[in-house]
C-alpha positions as CSV (number, residue, x, y, z in Angstrom):
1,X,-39.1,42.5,-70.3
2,X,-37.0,42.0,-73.5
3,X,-33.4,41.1,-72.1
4,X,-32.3,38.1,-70.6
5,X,-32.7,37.5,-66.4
6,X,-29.3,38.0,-65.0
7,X,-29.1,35.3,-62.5
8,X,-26.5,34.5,-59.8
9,X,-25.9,31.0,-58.8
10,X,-25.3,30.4,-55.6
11,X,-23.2,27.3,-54.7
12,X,-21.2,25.7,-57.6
13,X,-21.1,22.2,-56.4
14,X,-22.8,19.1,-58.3
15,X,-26.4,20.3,-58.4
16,X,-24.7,24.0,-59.0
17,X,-22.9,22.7,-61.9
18,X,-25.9,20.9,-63.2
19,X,-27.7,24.2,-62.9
20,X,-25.2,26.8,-64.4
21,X,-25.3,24.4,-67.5
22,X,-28.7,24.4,-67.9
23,X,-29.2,28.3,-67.8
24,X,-26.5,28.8,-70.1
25,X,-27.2,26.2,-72.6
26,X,-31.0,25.3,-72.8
27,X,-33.2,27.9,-70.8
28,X,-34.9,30.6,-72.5
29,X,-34.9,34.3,-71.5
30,X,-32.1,34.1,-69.0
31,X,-28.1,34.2,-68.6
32,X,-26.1,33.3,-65.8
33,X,-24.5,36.5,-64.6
34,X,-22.7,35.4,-61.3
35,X,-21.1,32.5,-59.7
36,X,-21.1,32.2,-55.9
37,X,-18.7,29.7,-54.3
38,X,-16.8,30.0,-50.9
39,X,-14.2,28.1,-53.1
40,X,-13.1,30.9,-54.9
41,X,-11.2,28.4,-57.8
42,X,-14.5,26.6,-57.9
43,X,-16.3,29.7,-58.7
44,X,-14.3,31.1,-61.3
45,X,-14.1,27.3,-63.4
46,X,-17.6,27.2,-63.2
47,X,-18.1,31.0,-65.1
48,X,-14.5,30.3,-67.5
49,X,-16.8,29.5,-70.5
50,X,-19.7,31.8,-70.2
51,X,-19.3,35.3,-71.5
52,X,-19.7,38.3,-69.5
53,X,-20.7,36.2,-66.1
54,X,-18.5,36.4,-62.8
55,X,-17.0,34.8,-59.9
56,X,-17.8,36.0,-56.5
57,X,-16.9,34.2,-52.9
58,X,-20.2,36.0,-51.2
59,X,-23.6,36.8,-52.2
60,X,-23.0,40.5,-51.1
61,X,-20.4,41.1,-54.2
62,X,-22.6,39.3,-56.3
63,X,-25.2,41.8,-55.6
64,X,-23.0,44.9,-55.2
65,X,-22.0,44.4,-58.8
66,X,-25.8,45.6,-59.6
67,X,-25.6,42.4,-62.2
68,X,-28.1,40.3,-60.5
69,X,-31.7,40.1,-61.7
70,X,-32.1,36.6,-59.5
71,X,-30.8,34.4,-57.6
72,X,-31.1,30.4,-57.6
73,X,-29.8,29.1,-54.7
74,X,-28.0,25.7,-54.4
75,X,-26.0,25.9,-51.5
76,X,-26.2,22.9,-48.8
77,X,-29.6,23.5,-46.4
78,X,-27.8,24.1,-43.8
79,X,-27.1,27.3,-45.0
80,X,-30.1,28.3,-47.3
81,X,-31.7,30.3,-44.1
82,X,-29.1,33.0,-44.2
83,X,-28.9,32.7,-47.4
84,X,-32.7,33.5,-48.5
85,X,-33.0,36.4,-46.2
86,X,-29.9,38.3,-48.3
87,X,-31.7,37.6,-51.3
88,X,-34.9,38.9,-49.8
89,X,-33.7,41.9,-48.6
90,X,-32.9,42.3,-52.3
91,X,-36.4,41.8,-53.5
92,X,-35.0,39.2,-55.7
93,X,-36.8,36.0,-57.5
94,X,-35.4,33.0,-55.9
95,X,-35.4,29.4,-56.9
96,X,-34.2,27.6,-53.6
97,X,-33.2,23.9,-54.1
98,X,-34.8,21.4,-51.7
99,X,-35.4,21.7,-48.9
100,X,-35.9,25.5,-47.9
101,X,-34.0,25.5,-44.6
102,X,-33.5,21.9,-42.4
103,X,-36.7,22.3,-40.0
104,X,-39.7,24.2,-39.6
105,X,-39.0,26.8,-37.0
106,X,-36.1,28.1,-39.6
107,X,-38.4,27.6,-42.8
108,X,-41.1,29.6,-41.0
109,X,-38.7,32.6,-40.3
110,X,-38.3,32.5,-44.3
111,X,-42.1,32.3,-44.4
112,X,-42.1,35.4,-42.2
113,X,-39.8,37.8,-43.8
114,X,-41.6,36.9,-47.3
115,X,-44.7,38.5,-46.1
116,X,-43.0,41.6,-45.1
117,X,-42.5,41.8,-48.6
118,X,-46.0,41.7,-49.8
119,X,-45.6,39.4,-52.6
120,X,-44.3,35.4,-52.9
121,X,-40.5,35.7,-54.4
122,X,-39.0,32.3,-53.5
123,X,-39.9,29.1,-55.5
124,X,-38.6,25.6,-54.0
125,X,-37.2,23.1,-56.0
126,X,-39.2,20.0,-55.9
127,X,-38.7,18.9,-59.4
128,X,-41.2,16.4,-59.3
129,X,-44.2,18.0,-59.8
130,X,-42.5,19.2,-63.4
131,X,-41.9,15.9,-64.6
132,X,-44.4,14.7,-67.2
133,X,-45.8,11.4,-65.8
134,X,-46.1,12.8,-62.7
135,X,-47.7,15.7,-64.1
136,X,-50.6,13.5,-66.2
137,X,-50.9,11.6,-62.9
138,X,-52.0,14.6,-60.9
139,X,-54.2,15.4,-64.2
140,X,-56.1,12.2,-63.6
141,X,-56.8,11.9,-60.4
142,X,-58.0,16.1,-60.3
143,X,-60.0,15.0,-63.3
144,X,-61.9,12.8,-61.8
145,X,-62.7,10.4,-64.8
146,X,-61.5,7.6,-62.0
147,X,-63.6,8.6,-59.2
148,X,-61.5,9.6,-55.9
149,X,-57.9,8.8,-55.0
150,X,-58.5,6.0,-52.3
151,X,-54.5,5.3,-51.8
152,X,-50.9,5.6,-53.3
153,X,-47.8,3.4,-52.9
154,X,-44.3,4.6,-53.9
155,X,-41.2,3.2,-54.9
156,X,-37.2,5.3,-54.4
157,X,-34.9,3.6,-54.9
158,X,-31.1,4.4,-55.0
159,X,-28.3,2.2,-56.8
160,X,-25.7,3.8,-54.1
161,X,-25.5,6.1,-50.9
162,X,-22.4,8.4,-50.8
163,X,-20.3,8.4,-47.8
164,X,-21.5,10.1,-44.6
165,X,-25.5,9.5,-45.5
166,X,-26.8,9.5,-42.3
167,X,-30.4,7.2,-41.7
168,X,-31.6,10.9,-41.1
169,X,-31.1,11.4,-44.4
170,X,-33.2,8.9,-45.8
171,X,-36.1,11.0,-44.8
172,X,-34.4,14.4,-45.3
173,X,-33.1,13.8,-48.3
174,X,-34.8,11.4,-50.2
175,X,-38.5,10.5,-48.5
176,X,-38.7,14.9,-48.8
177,X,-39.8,14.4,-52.5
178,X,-42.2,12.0,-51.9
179,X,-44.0,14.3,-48.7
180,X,-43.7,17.0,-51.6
181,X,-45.5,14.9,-54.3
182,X,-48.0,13.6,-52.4
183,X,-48.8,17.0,-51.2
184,X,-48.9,17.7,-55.0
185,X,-51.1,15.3,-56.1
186,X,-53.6,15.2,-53.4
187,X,-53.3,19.0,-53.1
188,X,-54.0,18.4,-49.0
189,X,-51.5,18.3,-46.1
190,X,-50.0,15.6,-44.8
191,X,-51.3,15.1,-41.5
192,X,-49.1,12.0,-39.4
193,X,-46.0,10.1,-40.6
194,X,-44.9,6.7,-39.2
195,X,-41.6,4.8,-40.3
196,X,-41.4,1.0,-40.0
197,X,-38.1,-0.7,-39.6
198,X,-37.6,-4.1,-40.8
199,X,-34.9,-6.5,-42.3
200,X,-32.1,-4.1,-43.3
201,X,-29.7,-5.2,-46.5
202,X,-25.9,-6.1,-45.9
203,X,-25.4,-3.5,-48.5
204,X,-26.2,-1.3,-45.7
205,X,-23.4,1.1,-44.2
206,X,-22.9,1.4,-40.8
207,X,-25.4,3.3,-39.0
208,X,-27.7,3.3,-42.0
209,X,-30.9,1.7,-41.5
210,X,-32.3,0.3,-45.2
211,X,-35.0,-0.4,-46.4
212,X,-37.2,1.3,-44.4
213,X,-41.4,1.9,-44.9
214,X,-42.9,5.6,-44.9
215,X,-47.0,5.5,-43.9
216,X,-47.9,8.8,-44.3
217,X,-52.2,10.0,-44.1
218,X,-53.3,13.2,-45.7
219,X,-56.1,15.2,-44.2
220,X,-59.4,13.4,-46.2
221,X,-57.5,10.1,-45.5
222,X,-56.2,8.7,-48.4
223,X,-53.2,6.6,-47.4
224,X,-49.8,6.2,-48.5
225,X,-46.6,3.9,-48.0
226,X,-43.5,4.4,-49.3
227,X,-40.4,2.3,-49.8
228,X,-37.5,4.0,-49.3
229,X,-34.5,1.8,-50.5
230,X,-31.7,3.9,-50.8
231,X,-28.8,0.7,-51.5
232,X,-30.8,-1.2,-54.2
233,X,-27.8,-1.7,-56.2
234,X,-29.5,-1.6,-59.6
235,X,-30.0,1.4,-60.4
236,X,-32.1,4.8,-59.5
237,X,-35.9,4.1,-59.7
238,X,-38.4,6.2,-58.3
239,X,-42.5,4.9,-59.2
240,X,-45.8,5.5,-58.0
241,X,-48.7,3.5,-57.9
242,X,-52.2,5.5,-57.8
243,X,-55.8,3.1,-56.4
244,X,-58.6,5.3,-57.4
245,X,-62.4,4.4,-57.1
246,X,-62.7,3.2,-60.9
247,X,-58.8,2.5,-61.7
248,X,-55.2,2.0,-61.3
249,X,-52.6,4.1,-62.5
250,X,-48.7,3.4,-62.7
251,X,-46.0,5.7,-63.4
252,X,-42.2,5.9,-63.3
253,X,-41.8,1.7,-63.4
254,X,-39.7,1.6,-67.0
255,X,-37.6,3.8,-68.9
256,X,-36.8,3.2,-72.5
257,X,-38.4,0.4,-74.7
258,X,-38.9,-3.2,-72.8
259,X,-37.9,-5.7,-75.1
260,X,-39.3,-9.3,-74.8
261,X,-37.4,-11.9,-76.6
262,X,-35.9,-15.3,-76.6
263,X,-37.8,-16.0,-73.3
264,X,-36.3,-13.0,-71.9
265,X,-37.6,-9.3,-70.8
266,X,-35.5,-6.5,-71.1
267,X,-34.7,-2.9,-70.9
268,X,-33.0,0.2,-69.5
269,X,-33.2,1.7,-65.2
270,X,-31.7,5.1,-65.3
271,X,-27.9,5.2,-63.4
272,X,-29.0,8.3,-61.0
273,X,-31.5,11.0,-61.0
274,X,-30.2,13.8,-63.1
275,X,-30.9,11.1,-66.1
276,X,-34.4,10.7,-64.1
277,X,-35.6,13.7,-64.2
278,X,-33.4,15.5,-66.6
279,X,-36.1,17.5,-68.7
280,X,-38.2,17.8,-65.5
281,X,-35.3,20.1,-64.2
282,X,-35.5,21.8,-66.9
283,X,-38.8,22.7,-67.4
284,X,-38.8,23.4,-63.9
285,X,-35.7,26.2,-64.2
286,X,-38.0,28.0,-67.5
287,X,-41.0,27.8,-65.6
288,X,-39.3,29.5,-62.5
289,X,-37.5,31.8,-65.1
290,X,-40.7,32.8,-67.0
291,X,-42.7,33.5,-63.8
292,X,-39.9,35.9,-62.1
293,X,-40.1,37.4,-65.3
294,X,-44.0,38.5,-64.7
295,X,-42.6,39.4,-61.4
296,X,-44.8,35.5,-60.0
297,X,-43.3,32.2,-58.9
298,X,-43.9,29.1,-61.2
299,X,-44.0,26.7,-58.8
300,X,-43.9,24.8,-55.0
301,X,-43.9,28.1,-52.7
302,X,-42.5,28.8,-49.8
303,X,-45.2,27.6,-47.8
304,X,-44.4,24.0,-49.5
305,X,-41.4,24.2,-48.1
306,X,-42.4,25.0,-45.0
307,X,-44.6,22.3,-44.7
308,X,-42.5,19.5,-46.0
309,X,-39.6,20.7,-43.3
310,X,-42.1,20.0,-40.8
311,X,-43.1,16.6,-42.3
312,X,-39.6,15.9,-42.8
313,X,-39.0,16.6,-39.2
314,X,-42.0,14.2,-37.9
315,X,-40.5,11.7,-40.4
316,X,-37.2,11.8,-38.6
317,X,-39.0,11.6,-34.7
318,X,-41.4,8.4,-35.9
319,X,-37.8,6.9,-37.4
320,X,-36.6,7.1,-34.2
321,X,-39.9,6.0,-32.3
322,X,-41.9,3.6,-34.7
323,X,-44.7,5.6,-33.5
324,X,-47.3,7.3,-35.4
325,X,-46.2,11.4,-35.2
326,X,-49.0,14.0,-36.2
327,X,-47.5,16.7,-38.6
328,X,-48.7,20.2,-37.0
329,X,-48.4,23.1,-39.3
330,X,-49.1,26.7,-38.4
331,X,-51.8,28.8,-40.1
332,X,-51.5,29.3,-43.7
333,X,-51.1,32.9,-44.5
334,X,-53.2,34.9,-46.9
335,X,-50.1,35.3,-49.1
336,X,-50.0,31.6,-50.0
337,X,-53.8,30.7,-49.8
C-alpha cells in the first residue's frame, strides 16, 4: 500500500483533539479523513485546517462517504460497544482508546463479533506499553539477566481530579493502566485484586476516597501494590519499581535533568500525562497505523481489553468490600492465543 490510511476519528473531544493533531502532523502513512462528533460545530473546527478531511455527526456518514480506510475511536466508554460493532461490520482497523467497553460482559460481546470476522482488527489503547522506559523494563525482566520478577510497586499520581470523578473512577480510569502494564510486563493474568482504604487527603472531593492501595497477584505469584493518588497536588507522576532475583529496577521517578546545588535537589514533574507520555502516543498511533497497513494490529488486543474490564470490575467490587476478589476470565480464544 502506497497512499496514505484514510482514518476517521471518532469523538473530537480532548483526547480526540490530541489525536487528530498527531495523524495530521507527525504520523507517517496516514491522513485524517473524517471527523465524528455528535457536536456538529465541534466536528467541523476540528477538520477547518486539514485539507480534503470532513465533518460528520455519525459514524454511518463517515462511512457512507467510502473515505474511510480506519477508524480510531475516542469516544467516552460508555459508548465504545456500539461503536466497535459499526466499525466491525465494516471490516475496518480500529484503534479503540481505553478501555474497550466499561465491563466484561460488553467487552466480551466485542470479543465475539471479532471472531466472526476471522482476523484481530481492533487495537486498545494502553499507551504504556509504547513508552520507552517501560518498554526496556519489560526488556529486562523477559531477559532474564536479573533472574525472575519476584514483585513490583507502582506509583500514579495526579496533581488534580476534574469535577464529577467518581472513587469508581480511580480504578476505572486510572488503576486500568496499571492492570494493563502489569499484564504487560509479566505477560500473565491477573488473577485477585484487593483495595485498601486508609487516611484519605483534605484535598479530597466529596465522595472521593484518596489515596487508596491496589494489591493485585498474577497467576505465578508475583505481587504487586499500587498507590493510586489521584489529588497529589504536585504534579502527574506515574513510576514503577521492579524486585527481581538479582536486582532492582526503577522507572518513571524523574523527568528532565536533577540538579543538585547550593544544598538543594532540583528538577522538573511533568503538569499532566499528555506531557508524560507524549512520544509514547505517538509511537503507539504509527505502530497501530503501520500494522493496519499489513492488514495486523500493532499492539494490546482485544482480549487485553477484555481482561483488564474484568479486572477493572473486581477492582471496583474489593473497593467497595476490602476483600480480596478473584478476577475470572473466560477462555482465551484461538484468535488471540
Amino acid at each position: 500500500m502506497t497512499d496514505n490510511l484514510r482514518v476517521a476519528v471518532v469523538g473530537a473531544g480532548r483526547m480526540g483533539a490530541d489525536h487528530i493533531e498527531r495523524i495530521h502532523s507527525r504520523i507517517v502513512g496516514a491522513r485524517v479523513s473524517a471527523v465524528v462528533d455528535i457536536d456538529a460545530e465541534r466536528a467541523r473546527s476540528a477538520v477547518a485546517q486539514i485539507p480534503g478531511a470532513q465533518a460528520y455527526s455519525t459514524p454511518a456518514e463517515a462511512y457512507a462517504s467510502g473515505t474511510v480506510d480506519a477508524v480510531l475511536l475516542a469516544t467516552p466508554g460508555f459508548l465504545h460497544e456500539d461503536a466497535l460493532l459499526e466499525a466491525l461490520e465494516q471490516d475496518l482497523p480500529i484503534l479503540c482508546e481505553k478501555p474497550l467497553t466499561p465491563d466484561a460482559e460488553s467487552s466480551w460481546r466485542v470479543i465475539e463479533a471479532e471472531q466472526k470476522l476471522g482476523r484481530q482488527r481492533i487495537q486498545v489503547g494502553f499507551m504504556r506499553r509504547f513508552d520507552a522506559d517501560y518498554a526496556k523494563l519489560g526488556k529486562i525482566i523477559s531477559g532474564g539477566d536479573l533472574g525472575e520478577l519476584l514483585m513490583l510497586h507502582c506509583r500514579h499520581r495526579n496533581p488534580g481530579t476534574p469535577e464529577g470523578f467518581t472513587n469508581e473512577m480511580l480504578i476505572n480510569d486510572s488503576v486500568v493502566h496499571e492492570f494493563d502494564v502489569v499484564r504487560f510486563l509479566t505477560g500473565e493474568e491477573i488473577t485477585s485484586v484487593q483495595v485498601r482504604l486508609g487516611k484519605a487527603s483534605r484535598n479530597a472531593p466529596e465522595g472521593q476516597h484518596d489515596p487508596q492501595q491496589v494489591l493485585l497477584e498474577t497467576a505465578s505469584g508475583v505481587l504487586i501494590d499500587v498507590e493510586i493518588f489521584v489529588n497529589a497536588q504536585f504534579g502527574y507522576e506515574v513510576a514503577t519499581q521492579a524486585s527481581l532475583e538479582s536486582g532492582i529496577v526503577d522507572i518513571g521517578a524523574d523527568h528532565g535533568p536533577v540538579t543538585r546545588t547550593a544544598g538543594r535537589v532540583g528538577g522538573d514533574v511533568t503538569p499532566g500525562f499528555e506531557e508524560r507520555f507524549g512520544d509514547a502516543y505517538d509511537r503507539e498511533i504509527q505502530s497501530w497505523i503501520d500494522a493496519a497497513r499489513r492488514g495486523e494490529v500493532g499492539g494490546p488486543n482485544a482480549w487485553d481489553g477484555y481482561a483488564t474490564a474484568a479486572c477493572c470490575e473486581a477492582g471496583v467490587r474489593a473497593q467497595a468490600s476490602g476483600e480480596k476478589v478473584a478476577i475470572e476470565l473466560n477462555e482465551k480464544p484461538e484468535l488471540y492465543r
